[in-house]
N, C-alpha and C positions, 0 to 999 in steps of 0.2 A: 414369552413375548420376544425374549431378544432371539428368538429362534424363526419367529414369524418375519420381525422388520426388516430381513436381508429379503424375504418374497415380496416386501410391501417397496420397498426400494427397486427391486426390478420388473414390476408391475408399473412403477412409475416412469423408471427409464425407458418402459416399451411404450407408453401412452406418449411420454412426450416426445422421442422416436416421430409415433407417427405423427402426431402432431403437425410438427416441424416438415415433416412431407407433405403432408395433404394440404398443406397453407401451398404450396405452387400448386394445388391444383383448382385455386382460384386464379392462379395467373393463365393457368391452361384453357381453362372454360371463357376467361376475359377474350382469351384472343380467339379460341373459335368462336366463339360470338360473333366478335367484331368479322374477322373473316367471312363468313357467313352471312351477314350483313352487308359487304360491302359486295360481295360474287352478289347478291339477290339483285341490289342496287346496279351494277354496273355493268352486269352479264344477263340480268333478267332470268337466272336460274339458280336453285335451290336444290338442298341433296337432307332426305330425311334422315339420313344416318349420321349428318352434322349436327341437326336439330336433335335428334336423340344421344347422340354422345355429350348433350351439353347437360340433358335432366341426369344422363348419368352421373357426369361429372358432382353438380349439385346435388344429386344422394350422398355418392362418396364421401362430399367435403360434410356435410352434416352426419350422416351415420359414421363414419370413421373417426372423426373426431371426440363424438361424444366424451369417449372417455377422457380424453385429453379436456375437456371443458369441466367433466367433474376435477381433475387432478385439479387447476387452476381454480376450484372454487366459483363456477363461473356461471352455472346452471341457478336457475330461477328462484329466487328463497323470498318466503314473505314472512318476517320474524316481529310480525305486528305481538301477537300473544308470547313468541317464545322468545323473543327480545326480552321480559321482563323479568323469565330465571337467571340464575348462576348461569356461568360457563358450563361447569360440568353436567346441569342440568339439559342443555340445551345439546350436549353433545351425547347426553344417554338419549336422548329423543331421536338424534340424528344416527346414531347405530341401530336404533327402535326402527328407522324409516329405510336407513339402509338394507337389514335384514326379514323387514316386513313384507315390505312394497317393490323395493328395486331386484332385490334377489329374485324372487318369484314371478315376477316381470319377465327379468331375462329369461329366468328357465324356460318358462310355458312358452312366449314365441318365439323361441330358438324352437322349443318342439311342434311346436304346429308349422312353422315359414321352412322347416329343410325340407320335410318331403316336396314340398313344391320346387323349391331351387335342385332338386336331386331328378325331378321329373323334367322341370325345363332343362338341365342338362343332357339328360339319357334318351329326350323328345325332339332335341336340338329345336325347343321353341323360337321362334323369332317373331319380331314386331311384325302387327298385322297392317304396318304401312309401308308403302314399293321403296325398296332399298332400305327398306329399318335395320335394325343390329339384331342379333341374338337374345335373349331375355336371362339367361340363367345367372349372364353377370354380375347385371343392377340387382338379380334376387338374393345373389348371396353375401350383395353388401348388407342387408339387414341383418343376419345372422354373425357374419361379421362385426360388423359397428359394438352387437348386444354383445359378441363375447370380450371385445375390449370394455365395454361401459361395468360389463358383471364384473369383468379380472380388477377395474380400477374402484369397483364397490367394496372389492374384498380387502385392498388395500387399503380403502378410507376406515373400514369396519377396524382391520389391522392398528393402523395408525391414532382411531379416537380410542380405544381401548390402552393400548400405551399411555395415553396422554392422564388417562384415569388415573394408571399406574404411576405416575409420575416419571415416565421414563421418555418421554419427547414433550416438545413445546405445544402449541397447542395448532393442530394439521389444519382444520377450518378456520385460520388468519392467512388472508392473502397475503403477498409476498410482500407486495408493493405496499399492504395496506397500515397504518399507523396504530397504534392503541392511545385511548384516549389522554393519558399521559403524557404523550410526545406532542399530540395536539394539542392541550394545555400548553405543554413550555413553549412553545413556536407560536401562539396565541401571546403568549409574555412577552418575549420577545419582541414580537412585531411590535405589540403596544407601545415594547419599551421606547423601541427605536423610532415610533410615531411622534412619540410626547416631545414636547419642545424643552430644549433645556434647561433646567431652571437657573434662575440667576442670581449670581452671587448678592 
């Protein structure tokens, strides 16, 4: 294990890397919008290739990021039935779905999606609308995106197997997020300071 968690530490540093990048490129796509928007408005003219760099832009931010959304615990979890195990219960389930589901995911459409991003580059595909962009780019963000999302599955796979070991804290608590102990005291607390003083 302590031979893995220096790969699972820079697995993490490369998600949140990009992370931290691709968040401008909601500012990017904000303003050609707007741009775009306002030339249609005020000049009564329109450029497809503005309209299409913005769905690309919007692939990007959601396919690139993924990984960075597992890092942060951030992706969609319904712990109605697995709420009621142990911790460790719930994290042998969660190495069960990372290596079940998520693994095998990545693999197979990374293998089926390259020959097509390897064909619209070598075909020099482009959009079949007047002045569209090239296609291979937006193609090879899926293949992309999946091998961030697989590199940062390996690192969670990494990180909850540790945790088993006793040798890190436990990786699926957000950062931000409190255990219910702290919520208790801060619950006391508050009451304490609610209650009116009593009197001598």
């Amino acid at each position: 294990m302590s031979s893995l968690l220096p790969l699972s530490r820079g697995i993490d540093r490369l998600n949140e890397w990009v992370g931290r990048w691709v968040a401008w490129l909601v500012l990017a796509t904000v303003l050609i919008s707007a741009g775009n928007a306002v030339v249609r408005k005020v000049f009564n003219t329109s450029s497809n290739a503005l309209l299409e760099i913005q769905w690309y832009l919007f692939a990007a931010i959601f396919l690139l990021a993924a990984g960075y959304t597992l890092l942060r615990q951030e992706h969609v979890k319904i712990d109605v039935v697995l709420g009621r195990f142990s911790r460790r219960t719930q994290i042998k389930v969660e190495i069960f779905g990372l290596a079940a589901f998520l693994m095998p995911f990545v693999g197979i459409t990374i293998t089926l999606v390259w020959p097509l991003v390897v064909r619209a580059y070598v075909t020099g595909e482009q959009s079949g609308n007047a002045g569209g962009l090239i296609r291979w780019p937006v193609f090879a963000l899926l293949p992309a995106g999946l091998t961030l999302l697989g590199l940062q599955g390996v690192s969670e796979v990494i990180k909850r197997v540790a945790f088993l070991n006793g040798v890190i804290n436990d990786p699926g608590r957000k950062a931000n997020e409190k255990s219910a102990e702290e919520e208790l005291a801060e619950a006391i607390r508050a009451q304490a300071a609610a209650a009116p003083e009593a009197k001598p």
